[in-house]
Biopython code that builds the backbone (N, CA, C, O; Angstrom):
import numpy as np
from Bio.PDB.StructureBuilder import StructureBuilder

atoms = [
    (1, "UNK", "N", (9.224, -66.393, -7.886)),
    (1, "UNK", "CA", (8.599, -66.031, -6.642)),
    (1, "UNK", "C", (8.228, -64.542, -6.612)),
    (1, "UNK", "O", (7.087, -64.266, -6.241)),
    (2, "UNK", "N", (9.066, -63.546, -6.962)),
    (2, "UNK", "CA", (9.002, -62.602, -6.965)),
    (2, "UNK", "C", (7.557, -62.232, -8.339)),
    (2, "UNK", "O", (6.535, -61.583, -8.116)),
    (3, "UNK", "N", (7.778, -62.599, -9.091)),
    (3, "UNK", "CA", (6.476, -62.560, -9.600)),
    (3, "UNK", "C", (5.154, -62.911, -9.399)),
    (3, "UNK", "O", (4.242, -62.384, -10.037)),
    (4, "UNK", "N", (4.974, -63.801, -8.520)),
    (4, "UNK", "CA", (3.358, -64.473, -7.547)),
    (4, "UNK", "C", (3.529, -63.315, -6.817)),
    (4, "UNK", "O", (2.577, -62.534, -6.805)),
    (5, "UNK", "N", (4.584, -63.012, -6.172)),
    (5, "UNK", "CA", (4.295, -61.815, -5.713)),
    (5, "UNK", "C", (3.752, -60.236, -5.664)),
    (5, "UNK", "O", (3.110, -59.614, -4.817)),
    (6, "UNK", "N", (4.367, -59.838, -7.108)),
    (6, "UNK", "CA", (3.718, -58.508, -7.814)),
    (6, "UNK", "C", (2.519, -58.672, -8.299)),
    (6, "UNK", "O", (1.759, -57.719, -8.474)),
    (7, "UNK", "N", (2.142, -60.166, -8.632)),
    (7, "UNK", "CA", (0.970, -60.291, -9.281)),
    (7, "UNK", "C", (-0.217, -59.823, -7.918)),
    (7, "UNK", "O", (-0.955, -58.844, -7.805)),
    (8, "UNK", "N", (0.032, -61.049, -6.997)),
    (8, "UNK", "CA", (-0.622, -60.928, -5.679)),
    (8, "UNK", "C", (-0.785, -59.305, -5.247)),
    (8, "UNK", "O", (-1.932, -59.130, -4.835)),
    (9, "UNK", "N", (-0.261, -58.491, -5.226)),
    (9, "UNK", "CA", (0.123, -56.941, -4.844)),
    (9, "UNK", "C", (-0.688, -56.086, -5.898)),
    (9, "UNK", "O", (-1.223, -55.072, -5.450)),
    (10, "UNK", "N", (-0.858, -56.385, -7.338)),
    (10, "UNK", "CA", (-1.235, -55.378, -8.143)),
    (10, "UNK", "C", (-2.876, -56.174, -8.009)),
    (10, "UNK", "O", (-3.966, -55.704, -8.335)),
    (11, "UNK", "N", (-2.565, -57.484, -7.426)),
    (11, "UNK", "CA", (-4.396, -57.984, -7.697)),
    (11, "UNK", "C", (-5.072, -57.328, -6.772)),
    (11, "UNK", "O", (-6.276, -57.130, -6.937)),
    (12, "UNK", "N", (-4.253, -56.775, -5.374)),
    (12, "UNK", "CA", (-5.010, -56.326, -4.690)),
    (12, "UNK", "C", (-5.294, -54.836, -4.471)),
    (12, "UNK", "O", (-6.205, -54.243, -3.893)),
    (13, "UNK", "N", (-3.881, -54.319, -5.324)),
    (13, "UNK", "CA", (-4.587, -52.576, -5.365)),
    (13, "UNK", "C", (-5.110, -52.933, -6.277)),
    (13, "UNK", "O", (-3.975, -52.472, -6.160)),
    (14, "UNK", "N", (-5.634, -53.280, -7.130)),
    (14, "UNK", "CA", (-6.879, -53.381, -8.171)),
    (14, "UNK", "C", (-8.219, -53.008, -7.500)),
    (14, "UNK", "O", (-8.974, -52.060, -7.718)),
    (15, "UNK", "N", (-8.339, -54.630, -6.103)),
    (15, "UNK", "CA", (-9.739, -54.178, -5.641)),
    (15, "UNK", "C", (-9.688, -53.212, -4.741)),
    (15, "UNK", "O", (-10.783, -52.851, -4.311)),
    (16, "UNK", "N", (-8.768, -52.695, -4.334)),
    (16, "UNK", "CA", (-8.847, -51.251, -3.707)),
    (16, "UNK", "C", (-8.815, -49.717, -4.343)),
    (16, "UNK", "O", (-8.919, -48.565, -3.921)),
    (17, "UNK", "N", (-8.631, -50.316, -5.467)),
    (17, "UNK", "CA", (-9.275, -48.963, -6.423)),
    (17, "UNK", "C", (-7.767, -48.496, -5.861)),
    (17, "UNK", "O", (-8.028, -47.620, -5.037)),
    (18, "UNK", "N", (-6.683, -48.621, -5.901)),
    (18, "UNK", "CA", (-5.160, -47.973, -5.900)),
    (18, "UNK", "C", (-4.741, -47.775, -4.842)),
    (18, "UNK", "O", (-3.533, -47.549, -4.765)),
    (19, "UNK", "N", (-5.621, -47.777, -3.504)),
    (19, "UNK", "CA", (-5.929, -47.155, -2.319)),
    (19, "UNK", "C", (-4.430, -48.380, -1.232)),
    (19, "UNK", "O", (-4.362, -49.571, -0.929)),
    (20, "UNK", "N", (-3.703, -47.380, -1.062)),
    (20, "UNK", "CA", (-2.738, -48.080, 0.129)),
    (20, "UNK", "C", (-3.161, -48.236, 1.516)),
    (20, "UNK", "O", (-3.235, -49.362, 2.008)),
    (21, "UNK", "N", (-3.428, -47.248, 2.142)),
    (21, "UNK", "CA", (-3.423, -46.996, 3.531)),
    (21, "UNK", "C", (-4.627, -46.627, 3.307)),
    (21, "UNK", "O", (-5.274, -46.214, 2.345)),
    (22, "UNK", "N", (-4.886, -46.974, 4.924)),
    (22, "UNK", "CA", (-6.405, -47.050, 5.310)),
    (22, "UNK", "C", (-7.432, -48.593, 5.714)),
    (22, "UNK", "O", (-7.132, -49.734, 5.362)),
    (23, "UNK", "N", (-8.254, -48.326, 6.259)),
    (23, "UNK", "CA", (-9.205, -49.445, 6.231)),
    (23, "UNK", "C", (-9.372, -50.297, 5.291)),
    (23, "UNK", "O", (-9.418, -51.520, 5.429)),
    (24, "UNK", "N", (-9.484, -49.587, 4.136)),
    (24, "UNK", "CA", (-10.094, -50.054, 3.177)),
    (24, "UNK", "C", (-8.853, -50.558, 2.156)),
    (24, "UNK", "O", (-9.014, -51.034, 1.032)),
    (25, "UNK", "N", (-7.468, -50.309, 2.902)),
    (25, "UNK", "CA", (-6.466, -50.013, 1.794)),
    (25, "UNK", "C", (-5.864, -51.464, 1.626)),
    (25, "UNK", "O", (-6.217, -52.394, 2.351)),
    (26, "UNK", "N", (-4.847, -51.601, 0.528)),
    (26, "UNK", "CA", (-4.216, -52.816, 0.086)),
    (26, "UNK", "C", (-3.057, -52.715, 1.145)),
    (26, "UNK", "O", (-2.791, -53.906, 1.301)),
    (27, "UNK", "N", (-2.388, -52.162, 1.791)),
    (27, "UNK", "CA", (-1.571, -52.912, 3.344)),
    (27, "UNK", "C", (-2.495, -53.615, 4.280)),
    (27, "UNK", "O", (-2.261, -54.734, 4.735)),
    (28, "UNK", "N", (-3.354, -53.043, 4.494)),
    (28, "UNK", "CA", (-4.325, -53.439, 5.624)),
    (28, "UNK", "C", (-4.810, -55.345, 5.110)),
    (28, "UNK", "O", (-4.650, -56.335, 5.822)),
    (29, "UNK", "N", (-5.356, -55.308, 3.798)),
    (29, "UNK", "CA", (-5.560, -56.305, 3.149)),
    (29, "UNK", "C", (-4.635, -57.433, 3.738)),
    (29, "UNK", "O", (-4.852, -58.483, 4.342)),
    (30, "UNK", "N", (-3.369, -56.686, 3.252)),
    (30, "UNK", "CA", (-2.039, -57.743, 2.925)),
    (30, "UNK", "C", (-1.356, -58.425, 4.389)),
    (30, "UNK", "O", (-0.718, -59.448, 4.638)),
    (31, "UNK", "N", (-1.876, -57.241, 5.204)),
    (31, "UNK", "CA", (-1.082, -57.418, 6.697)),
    (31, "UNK", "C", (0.184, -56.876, 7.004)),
    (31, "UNK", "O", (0.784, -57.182, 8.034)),
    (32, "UNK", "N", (0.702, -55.936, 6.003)),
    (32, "UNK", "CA", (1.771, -54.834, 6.418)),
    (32, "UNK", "C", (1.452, -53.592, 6.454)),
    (32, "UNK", "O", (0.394, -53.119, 6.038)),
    (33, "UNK", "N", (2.550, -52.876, 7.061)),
    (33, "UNK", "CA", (2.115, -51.554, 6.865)),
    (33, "UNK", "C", (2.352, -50.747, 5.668)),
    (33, "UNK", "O", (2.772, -51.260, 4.631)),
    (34, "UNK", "N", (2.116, -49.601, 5.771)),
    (34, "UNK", "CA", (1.589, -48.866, 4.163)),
    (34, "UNK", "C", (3.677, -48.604, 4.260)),
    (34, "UNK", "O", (4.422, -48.719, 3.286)),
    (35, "UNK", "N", (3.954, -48.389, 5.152)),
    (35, "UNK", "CA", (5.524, -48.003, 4.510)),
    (35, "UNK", "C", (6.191, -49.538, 3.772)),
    (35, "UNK", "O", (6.881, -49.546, 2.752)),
    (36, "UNK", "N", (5.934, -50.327, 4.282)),
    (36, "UNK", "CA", (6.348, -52.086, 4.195)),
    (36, "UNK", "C", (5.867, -52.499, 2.935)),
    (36, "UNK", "O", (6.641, -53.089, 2.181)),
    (37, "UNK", "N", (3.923, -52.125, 2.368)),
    (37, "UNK", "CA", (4.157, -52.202, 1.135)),
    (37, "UNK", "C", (4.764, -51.018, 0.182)),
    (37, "UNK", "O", (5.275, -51.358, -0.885)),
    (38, "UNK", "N", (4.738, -50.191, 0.399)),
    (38, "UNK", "CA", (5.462, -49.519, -0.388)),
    (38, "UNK", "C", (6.748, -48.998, -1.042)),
    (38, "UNK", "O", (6.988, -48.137, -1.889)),
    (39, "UNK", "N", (7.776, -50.200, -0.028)),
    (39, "UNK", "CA", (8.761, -50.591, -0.271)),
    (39, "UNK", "C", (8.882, -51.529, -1.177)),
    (39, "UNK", "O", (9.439, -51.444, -2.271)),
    (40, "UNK", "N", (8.168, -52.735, -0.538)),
    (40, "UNK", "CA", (7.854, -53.736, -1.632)),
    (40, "UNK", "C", (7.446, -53.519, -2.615)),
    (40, "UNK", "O", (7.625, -54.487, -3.354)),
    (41, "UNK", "N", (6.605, -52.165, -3.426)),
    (41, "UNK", "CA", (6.296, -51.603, -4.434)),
    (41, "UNK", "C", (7.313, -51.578, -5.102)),
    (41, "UNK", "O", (7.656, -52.509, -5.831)),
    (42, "UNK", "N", (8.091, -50.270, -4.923)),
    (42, "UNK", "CA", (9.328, -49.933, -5.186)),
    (42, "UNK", "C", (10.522, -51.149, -6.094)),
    (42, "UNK", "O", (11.078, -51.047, -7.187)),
    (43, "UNK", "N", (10.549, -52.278, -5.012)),
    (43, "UNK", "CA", (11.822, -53.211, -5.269)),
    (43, "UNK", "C", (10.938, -54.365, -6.279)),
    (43, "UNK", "O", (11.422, -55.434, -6.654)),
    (44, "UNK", "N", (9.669, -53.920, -6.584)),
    (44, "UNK", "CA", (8.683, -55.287, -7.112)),
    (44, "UNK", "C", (8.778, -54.262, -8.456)),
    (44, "UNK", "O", (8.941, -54.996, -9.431)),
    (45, "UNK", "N", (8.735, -52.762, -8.903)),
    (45, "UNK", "CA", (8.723, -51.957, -9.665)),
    (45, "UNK", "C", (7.559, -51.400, -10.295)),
    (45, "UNK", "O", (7.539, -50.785, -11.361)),
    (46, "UNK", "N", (6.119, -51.801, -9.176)),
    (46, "UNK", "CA", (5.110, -51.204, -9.320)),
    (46, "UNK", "C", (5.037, -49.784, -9.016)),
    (46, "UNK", "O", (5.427, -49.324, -7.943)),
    (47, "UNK", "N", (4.487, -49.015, -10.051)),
    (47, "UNK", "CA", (4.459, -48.180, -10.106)),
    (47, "UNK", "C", (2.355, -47.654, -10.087)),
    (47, "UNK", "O", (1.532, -48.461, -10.520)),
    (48, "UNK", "N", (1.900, -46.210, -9.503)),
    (48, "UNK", "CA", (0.502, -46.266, -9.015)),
    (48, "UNK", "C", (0.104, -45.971, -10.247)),
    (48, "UNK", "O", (-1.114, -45.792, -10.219)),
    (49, "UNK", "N", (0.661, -45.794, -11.616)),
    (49, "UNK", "CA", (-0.305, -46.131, -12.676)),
    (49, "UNK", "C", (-0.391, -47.595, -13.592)),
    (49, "UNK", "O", (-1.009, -47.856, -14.624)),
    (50, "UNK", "N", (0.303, -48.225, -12.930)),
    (50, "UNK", "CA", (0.582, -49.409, -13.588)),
    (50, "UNK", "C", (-1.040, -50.908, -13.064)),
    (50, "UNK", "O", (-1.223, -52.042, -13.507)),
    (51, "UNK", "N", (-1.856, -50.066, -11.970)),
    (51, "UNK", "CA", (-3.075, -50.803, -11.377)),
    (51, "UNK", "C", (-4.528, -50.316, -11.890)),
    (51, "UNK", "O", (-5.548, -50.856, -11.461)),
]
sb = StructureBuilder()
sb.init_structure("model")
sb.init_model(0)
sb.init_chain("A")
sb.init_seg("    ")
for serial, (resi, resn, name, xyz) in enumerate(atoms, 1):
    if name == "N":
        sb.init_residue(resn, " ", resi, " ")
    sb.init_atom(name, np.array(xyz, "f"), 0.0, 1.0, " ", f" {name:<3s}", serial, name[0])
structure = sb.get_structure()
């Protein structure tokens, strides 16, 4: 599970070009906030060069 998950997360900073927060960003996408994914980053072990 946890892996559909990181996958789902890195597919979408992909099309955001890395971009968290914002309009345009991968929380907004996902429906959390930029602190919420970036927790989930963290415990998933994405790291912002790994997209």
């Amino acid at each position: 599970m946890e892996e559909n998950e990181r996958t789902h997360i890195l597919n979408v900073l992909n099309k955001c070009d890395g971009r968290i927060r914002g309009e345009q960003g991968a929380a907004k996408i996902l429906g959390v906030p930029p602190t919420t994914l970036a927790s989930k980053m963290l415990k998933l072990g994405i790291k912002r060069n790994h997209y």
